[in-house]
N, CA, C and O atoms as a Maestro MAE file, in Angstrom:
{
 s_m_m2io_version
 :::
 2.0.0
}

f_m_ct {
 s_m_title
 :::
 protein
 m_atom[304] {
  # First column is atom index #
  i_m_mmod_type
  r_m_x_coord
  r_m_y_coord
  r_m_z_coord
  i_m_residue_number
  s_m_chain_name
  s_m_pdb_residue_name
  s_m_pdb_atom_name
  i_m_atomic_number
  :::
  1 25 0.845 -1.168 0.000 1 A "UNK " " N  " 7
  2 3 0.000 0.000 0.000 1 A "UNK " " CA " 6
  3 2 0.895 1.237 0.000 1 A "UNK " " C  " 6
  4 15 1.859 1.397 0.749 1 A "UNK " " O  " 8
  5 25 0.471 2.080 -0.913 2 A "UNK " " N  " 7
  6 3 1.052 3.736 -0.546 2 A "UNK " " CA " 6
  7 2 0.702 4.614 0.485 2 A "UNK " " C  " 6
  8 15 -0.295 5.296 0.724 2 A "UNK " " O  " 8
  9 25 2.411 4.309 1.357 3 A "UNK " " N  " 7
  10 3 1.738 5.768 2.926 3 A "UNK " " CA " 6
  11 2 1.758 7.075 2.025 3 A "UNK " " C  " 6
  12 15 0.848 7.904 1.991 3 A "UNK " " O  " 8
  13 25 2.884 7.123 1.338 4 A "UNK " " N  " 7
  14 3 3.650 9.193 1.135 4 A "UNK " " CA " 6
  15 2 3.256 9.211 -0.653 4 A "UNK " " C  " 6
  16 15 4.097 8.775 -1.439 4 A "UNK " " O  " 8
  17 25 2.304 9.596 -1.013 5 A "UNK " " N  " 7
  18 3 1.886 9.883 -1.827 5 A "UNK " " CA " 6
  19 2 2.808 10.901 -2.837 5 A "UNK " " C  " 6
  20 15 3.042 10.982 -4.043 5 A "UNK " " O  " 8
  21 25 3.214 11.679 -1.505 6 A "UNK " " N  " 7
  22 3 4.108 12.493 -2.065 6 A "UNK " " CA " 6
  23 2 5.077 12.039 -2.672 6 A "UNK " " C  " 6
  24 15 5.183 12.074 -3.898 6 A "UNK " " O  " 8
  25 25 6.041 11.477 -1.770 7 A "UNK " " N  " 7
  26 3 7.305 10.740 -2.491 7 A "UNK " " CA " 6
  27 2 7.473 9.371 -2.840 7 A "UNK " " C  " 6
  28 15 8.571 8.848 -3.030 7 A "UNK " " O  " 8
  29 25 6.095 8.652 -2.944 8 A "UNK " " N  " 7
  30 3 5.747 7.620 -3.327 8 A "UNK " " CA " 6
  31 2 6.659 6.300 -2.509 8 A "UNK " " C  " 6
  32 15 7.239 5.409 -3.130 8 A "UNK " " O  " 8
  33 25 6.631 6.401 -1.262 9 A "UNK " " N  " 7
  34 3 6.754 5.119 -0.701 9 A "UNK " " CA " 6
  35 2 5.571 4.535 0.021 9 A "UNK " " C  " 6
  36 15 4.629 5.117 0.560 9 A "UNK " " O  " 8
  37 25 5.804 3.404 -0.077 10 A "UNK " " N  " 7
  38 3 5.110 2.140 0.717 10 A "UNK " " CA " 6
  39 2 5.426 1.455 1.930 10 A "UNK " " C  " 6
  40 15 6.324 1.754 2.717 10 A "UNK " " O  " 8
  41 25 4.481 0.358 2.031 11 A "UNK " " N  " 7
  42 3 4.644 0.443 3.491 11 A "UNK " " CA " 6
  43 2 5.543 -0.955 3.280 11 A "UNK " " C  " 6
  44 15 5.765 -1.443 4.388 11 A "UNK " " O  " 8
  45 25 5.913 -1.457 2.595 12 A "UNK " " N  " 7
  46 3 7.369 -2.367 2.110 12 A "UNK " " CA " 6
  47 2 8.424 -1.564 2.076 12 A "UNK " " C  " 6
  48 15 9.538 -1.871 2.499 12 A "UNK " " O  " 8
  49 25 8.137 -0.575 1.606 13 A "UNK " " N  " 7
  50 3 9.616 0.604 1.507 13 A "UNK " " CA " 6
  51 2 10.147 0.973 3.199 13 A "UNK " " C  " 6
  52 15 11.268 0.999 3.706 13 A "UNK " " O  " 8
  53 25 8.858 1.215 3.718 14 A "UNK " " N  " 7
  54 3 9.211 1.480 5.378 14 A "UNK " " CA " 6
  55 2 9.686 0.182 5.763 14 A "UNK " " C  " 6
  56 15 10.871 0.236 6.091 14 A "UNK " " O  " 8
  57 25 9.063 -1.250 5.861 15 A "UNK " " N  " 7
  58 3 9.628 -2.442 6.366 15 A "UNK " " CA " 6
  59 2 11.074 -2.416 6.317 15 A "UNK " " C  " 6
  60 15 11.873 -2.221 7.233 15 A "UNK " " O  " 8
  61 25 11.298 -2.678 4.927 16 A "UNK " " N  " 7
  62 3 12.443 -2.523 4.315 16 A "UNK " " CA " 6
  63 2 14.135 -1.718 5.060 16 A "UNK " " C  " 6
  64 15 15.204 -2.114 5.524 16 A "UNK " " O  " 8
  65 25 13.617 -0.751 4.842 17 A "UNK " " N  " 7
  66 3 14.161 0.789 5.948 17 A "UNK " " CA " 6
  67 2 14.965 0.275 6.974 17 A "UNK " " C  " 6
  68 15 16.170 0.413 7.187 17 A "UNK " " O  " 8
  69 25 13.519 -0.748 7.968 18 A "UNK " " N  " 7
  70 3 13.632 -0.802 8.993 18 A "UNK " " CA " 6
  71 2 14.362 -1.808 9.580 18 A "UNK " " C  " 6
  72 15 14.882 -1.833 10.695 18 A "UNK " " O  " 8
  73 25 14.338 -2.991 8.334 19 A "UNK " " N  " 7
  74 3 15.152 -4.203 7.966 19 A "UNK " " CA " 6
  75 2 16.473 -3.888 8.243 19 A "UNK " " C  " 6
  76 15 16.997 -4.446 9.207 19 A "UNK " " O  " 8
  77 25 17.082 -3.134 7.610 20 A "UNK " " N  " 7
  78 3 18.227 -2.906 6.986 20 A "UNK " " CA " 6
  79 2 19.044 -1.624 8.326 20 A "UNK " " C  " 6
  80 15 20.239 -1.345 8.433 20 A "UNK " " O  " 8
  81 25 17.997 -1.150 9.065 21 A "UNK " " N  " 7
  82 3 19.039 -0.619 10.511 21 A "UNK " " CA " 6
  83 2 18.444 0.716 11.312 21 A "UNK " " C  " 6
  84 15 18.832 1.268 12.341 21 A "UNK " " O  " 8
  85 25 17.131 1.056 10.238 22 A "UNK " " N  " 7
  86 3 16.916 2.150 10.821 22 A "UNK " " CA " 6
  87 2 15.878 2.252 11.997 22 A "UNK " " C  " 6
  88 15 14.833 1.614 12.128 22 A "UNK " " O  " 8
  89 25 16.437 3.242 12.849 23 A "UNK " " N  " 7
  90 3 15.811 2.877 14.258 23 A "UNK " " CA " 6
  91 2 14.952 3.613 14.437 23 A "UNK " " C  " 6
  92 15 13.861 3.083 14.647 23 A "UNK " " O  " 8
  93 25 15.003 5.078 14.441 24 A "UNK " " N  " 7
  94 3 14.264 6.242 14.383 24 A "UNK " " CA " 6
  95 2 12.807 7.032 13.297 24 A "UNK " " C  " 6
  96 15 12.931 6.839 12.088 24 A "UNK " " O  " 8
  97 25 12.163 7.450 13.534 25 A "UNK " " N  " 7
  98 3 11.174 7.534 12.612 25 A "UNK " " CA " 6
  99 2 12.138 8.857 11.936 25 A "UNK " " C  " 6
  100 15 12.375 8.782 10.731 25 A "UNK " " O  " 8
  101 25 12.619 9.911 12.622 26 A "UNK " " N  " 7
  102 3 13.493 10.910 11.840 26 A "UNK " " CA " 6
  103 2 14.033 10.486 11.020 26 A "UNK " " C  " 6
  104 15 13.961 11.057 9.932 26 A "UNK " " O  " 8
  105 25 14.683 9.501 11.138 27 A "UNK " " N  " 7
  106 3 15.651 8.733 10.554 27 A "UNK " " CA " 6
  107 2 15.291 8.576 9.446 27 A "UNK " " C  " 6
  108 15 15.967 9.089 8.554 27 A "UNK " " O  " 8
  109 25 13.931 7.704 9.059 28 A "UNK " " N  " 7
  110 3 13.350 7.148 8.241 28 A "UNK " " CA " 6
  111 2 13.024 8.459 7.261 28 A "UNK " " C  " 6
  112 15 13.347 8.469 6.073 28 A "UNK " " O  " 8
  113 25 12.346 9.553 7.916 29 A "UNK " " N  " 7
  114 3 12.022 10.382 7.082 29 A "UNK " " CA " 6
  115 2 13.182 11.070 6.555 29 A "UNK " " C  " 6
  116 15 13.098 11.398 5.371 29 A "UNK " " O  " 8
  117 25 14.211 11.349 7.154 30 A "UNK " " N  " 7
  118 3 15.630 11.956 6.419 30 A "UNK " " CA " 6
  119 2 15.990 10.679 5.169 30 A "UNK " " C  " 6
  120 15 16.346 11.049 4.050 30 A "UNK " " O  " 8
  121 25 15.894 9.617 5.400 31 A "UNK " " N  " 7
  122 3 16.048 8.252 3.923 31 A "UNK " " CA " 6
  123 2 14.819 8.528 2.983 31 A "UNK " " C  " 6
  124 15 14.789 8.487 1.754 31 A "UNK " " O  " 8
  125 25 14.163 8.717 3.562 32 A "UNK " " N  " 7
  126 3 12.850 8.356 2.593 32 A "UNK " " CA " 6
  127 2 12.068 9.576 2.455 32 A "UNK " " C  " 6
  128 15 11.154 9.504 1.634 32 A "UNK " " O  " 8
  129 25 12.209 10.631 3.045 33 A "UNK " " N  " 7
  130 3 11.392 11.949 2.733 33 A "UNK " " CA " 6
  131 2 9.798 11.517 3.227 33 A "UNK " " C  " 6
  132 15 8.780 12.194 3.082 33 A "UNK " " O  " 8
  133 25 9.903 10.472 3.715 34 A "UNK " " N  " 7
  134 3 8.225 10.226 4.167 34 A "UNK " " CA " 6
  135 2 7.566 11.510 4.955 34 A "UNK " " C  " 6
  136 15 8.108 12.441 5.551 34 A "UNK " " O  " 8
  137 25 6.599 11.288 4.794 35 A "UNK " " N  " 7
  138 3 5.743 12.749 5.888 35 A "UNK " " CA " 6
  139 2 6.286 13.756 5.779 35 A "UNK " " C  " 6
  140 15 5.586 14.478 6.489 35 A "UNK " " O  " 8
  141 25 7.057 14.365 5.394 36 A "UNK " " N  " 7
  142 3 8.222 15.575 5.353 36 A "UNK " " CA " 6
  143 2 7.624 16.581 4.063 36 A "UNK " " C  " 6
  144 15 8.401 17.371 3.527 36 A "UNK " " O  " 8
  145 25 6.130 16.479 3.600 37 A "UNK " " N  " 7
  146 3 5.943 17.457 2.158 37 A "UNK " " CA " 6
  147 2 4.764 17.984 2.984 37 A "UNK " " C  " 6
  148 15 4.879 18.844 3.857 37 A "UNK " " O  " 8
  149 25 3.650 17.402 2.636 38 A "UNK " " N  " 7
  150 3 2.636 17.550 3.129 38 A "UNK " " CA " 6
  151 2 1.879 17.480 4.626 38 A "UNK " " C  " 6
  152 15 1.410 18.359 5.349 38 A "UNK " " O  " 8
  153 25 1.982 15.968 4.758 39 A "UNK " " N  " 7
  154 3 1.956 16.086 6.515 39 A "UNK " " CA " 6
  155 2 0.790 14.956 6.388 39 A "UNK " " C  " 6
  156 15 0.836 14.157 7.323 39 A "UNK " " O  " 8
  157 25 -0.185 14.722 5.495 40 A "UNK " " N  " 7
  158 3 -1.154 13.961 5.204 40 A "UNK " " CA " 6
  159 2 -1.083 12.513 5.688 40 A "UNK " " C  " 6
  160 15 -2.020 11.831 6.104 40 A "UNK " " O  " 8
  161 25 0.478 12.096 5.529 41 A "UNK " " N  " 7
  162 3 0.494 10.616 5.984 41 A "UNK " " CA " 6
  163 2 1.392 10.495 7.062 41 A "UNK " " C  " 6
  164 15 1.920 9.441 7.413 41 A "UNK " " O  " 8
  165 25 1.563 11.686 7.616 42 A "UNK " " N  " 7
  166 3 2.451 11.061 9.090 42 A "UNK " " CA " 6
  167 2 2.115 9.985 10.163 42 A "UNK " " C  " 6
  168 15 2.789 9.060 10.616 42 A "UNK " " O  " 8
  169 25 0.899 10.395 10.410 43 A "UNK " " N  " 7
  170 3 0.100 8.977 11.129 43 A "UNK " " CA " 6
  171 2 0.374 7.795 10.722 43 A "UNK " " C  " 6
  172 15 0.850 6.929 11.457 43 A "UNK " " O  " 8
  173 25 0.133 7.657 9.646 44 A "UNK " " N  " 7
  174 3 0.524 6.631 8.953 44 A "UNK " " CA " 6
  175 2 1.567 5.897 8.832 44 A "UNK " " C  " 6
  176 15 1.582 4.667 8.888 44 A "UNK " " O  " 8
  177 25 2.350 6.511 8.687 45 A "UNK " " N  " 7
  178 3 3.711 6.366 8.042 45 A "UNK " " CA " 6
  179 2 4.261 5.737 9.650 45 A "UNK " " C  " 6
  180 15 4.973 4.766 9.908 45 A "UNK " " O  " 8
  181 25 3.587 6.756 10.562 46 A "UNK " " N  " 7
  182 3 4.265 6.629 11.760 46 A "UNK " " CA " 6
  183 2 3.871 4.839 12.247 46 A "UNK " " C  " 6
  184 15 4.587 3.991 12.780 46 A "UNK " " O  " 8
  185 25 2.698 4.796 11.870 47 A "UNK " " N  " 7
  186 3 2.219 3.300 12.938 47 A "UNK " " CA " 6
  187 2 2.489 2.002 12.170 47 A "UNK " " C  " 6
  188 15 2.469 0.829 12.543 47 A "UNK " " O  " 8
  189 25 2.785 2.651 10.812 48 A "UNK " " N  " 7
  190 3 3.636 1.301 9.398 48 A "UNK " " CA " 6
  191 2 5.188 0.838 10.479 48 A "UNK " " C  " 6
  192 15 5.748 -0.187 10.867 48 A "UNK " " O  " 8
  193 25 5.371 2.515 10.611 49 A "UNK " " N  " 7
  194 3 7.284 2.384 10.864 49 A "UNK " " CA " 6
  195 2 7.278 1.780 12.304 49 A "UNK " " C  " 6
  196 15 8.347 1.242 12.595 49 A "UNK " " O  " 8
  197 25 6.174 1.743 13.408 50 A "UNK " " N  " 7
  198 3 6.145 1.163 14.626 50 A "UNK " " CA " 6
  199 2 6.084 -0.335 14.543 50 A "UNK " " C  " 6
  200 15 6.635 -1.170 15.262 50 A "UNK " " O  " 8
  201 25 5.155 -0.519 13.330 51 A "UNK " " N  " 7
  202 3 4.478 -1.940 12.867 51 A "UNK " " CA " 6
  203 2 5.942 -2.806 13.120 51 A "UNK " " C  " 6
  204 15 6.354 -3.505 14.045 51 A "UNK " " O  " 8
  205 25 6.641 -2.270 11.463 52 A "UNK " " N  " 7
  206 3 7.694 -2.740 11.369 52 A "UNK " " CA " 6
  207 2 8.930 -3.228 12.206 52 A "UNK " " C  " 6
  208 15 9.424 -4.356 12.214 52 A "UNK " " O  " 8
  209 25 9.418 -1.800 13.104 53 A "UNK " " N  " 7
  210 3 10.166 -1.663 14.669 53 A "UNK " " CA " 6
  211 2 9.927 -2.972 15.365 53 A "UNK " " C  " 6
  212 15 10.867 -3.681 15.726 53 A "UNK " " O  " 8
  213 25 8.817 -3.254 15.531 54 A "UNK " " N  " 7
  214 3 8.394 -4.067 16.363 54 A "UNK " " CA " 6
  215 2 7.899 -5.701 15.839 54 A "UNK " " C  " 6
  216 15 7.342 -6.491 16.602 54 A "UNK " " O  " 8
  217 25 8.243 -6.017 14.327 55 A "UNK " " N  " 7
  218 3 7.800 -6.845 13.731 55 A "UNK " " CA " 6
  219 2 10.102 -7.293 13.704 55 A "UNK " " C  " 6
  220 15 10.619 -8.410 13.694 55 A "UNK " " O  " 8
  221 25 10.664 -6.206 13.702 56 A "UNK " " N  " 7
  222 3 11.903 -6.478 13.775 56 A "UNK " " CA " 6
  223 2 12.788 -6.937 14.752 56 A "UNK " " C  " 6
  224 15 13.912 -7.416 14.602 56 A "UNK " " O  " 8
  225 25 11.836 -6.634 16.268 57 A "UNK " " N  " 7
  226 3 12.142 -7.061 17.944 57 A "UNK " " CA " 6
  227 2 12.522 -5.778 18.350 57 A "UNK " " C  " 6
  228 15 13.039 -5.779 19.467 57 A "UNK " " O  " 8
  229 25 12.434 -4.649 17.795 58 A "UNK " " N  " 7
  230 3 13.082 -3.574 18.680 58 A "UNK " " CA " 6
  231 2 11.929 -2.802 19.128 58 A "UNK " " C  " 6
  232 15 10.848 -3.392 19.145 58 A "UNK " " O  " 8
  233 25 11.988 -1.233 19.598 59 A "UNK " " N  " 7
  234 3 10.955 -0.635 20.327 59 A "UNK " " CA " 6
  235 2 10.927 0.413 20.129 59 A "UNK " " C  " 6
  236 15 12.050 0.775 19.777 59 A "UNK " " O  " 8
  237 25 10.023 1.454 20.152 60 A "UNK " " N  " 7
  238 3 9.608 2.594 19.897 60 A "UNK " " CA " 6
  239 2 10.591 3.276 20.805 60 A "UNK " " C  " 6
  240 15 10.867 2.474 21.697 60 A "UNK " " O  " 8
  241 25 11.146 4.243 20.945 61 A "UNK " " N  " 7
  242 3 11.445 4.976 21.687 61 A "UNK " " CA " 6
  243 2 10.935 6.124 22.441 61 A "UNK " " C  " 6
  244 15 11.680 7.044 22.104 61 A "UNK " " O  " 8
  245 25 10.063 6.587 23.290 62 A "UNK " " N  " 7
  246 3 9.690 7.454 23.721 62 A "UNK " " CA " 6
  247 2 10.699 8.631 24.549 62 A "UNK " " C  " 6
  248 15 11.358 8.575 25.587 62 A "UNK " " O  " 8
  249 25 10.365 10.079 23.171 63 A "UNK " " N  " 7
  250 3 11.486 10.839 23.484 63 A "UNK " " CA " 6
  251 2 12.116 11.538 22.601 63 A "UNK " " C  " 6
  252 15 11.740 11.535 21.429 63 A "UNK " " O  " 8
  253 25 12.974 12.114 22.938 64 A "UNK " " N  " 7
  254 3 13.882 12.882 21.779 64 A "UNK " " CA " 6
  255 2 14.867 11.632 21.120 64 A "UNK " " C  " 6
  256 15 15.024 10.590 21.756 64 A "UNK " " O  " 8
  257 25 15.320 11.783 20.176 65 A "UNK " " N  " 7
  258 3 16.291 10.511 19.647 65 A "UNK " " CA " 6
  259 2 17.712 11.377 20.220 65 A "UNK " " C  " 6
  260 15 18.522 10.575 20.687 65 A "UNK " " O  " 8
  261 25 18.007 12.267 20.262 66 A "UNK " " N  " 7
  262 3 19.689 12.347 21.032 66 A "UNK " " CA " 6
  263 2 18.787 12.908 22.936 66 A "UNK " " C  " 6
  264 15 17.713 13.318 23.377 66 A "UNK " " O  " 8
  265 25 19.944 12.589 23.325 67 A "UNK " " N  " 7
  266 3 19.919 12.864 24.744 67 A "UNK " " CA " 6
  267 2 19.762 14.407 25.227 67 A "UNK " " C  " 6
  268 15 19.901 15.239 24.330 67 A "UNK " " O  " 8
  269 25 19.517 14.844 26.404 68 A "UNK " " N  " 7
  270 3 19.782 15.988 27.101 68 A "UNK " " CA " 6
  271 2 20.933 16.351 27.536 68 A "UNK " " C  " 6
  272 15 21.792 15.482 27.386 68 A "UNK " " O  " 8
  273 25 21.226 17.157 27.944 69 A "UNK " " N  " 7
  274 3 23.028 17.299 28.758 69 A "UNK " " CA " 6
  275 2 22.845 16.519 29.817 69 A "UNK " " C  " 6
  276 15 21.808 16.104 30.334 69 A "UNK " " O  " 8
  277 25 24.486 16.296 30.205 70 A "UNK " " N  " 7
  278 3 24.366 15.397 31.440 70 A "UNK " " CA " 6
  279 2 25.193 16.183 32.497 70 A "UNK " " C  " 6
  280 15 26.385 16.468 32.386 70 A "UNK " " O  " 8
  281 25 24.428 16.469 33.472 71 A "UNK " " N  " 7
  282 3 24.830 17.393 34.742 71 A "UNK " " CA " 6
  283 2 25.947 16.419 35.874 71 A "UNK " " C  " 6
  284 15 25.636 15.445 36.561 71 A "UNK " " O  " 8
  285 25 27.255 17.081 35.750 72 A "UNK " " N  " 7
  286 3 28.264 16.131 36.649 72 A "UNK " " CA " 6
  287 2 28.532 17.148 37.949 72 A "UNK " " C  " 6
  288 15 28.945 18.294 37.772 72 A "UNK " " O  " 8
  289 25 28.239 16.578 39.328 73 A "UNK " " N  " 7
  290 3 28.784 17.239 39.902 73 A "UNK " " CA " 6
  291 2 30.274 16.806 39.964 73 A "UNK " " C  " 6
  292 15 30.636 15.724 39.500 73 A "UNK " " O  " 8
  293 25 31.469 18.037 40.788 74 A "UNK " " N  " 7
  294 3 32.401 17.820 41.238 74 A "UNK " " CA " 6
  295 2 32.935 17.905 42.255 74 A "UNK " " C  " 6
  296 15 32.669 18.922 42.896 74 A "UNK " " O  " 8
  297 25 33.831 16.994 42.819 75 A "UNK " " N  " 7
  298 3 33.896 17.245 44.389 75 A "UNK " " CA " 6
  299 2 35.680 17.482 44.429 75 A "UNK " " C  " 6
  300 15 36.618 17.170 43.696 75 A "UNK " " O  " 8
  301 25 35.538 18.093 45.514 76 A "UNK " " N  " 7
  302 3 37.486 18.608 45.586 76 A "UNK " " CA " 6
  303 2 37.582 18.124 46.690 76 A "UNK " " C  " 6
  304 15 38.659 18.151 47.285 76 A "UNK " " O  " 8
  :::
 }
 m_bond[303] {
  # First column is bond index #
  i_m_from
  i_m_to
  i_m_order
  :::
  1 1 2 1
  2 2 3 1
  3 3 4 2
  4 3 5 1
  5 5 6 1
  6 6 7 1
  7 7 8 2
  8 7 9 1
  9 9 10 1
  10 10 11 1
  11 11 12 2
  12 11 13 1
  13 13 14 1
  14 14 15 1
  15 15 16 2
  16 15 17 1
  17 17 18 1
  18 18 19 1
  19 19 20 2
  20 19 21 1
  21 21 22 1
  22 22 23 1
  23 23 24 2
  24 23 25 1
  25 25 26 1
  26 26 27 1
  27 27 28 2
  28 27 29 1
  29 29 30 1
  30 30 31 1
  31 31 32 2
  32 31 33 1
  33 33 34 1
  34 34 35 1
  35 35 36 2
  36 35 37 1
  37 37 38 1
  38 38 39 1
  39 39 40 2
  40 39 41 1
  41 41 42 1
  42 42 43 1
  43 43 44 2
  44 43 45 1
  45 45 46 1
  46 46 47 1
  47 47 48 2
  48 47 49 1
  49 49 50 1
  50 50 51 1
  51 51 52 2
  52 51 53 1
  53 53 54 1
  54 54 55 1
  55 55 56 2
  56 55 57 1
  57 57 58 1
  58 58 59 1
  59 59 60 2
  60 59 61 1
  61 61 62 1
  62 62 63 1
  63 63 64 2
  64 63 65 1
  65 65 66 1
  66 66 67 1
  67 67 68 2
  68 67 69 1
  69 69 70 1
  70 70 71 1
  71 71 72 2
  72 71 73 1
  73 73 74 1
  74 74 75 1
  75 75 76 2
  76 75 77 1
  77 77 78 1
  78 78 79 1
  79 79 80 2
  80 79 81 1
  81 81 82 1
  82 82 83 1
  83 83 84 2
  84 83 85 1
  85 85 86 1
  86 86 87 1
  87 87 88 2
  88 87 89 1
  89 89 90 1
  90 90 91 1
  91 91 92 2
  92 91 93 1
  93 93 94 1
  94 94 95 1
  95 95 96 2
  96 95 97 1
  97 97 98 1
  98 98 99 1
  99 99 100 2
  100 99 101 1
  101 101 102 1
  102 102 103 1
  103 103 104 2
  104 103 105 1
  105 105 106 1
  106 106 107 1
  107 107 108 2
  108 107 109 1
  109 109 110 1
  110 110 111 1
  111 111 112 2
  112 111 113 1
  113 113 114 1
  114 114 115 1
  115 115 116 2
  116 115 117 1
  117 117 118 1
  118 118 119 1
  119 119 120 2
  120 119 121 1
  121 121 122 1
  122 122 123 1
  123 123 124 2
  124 123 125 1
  125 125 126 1
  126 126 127 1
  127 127 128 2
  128 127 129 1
  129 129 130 1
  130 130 131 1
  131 131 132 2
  132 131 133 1
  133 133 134 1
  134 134 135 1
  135 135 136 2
  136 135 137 1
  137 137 138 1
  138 138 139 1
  139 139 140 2
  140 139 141 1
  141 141 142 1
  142 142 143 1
  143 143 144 2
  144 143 145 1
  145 145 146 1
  146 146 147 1
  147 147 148 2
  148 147 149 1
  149 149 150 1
  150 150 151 1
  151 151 152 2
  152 151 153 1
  153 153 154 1
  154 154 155 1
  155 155 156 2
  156 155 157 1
  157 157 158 1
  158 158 159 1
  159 159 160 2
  160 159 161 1
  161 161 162 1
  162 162 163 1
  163 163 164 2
  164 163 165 1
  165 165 166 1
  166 166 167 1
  167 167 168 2
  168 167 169 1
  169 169 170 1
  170 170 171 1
  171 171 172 2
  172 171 173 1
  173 173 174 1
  174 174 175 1
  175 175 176 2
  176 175 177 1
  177 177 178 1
  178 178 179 1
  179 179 180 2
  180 179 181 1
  181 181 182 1
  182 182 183 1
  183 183 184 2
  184 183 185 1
  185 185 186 1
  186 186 187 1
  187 187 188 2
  188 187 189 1
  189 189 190 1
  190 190 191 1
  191 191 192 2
  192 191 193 1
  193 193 194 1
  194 194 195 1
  195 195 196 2
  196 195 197 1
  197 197 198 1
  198 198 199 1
  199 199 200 2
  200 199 201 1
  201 201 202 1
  202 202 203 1
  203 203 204 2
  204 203 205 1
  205 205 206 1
  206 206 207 1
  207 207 208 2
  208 207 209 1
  209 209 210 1
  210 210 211 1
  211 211 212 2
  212 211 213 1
  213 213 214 1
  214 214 215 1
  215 215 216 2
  216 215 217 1
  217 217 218 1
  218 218 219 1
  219 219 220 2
  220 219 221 1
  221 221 222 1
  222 222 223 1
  223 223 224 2
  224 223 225 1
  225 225 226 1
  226 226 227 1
  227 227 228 2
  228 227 229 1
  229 229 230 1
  230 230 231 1
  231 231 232 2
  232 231 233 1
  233 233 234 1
  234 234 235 1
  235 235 236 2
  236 235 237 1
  237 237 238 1
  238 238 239 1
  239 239 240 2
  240 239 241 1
  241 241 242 1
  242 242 243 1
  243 243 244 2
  244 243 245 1
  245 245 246 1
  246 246 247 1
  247 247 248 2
  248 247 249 1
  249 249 250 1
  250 250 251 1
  251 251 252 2
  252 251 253 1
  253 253 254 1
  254 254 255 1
  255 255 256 2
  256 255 257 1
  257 257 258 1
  258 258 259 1
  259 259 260 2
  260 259 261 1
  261 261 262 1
  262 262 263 1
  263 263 264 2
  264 263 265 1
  265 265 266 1
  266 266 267 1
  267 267 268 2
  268 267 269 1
  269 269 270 1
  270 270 271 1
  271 271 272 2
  272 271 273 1
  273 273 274 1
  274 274 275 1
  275 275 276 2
  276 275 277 1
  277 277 278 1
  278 278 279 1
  279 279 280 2
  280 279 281 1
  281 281 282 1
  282 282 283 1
  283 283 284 2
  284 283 285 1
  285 285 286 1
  286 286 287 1
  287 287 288 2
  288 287 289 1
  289 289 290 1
  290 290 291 1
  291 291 292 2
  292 291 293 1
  293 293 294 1
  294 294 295 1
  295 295 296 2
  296 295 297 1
  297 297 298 1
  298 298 299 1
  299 299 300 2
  300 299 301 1
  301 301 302 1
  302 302 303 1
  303 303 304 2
  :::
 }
}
């Protein structure tokens, strides 16, 4: 089936993606331009690319994909 109308991928194209290493939905859309024109199939695109994530053994991440700073105290 076609998620991105726009840039004409499918939801094999997302599997695929996801096969091959990609972890992040950013991710996916920086490879594939998915959801990134219009906005029409982000939902979509999004619960294909979870489908997949999770059809692969890995997990959604809830969150930013890079970290926050990390606060060290120091002691003298």
């Amino acid at each position: 089936m076609i998620v991105c109308l726009c840039h004409r991928i499918s939801d094999r194209h997302i599997h695929r993606e996801v096969r091959s290493g990609t972890a992040c939905f950013e991710q996916l859309q920086d490879d594939t331009r998915v959801a990134s024109s219009c906005g029409a199939c982000h939902d979509c695109a999004r619960e294909v690319f979870d489908e997949a994530l999770a059809a692969r053994g890995g997990c959604r991440v809830a969150g930013p994909a890079t970290p926050g700073p990390v606060v060290v105290a120091l002691r003298r």
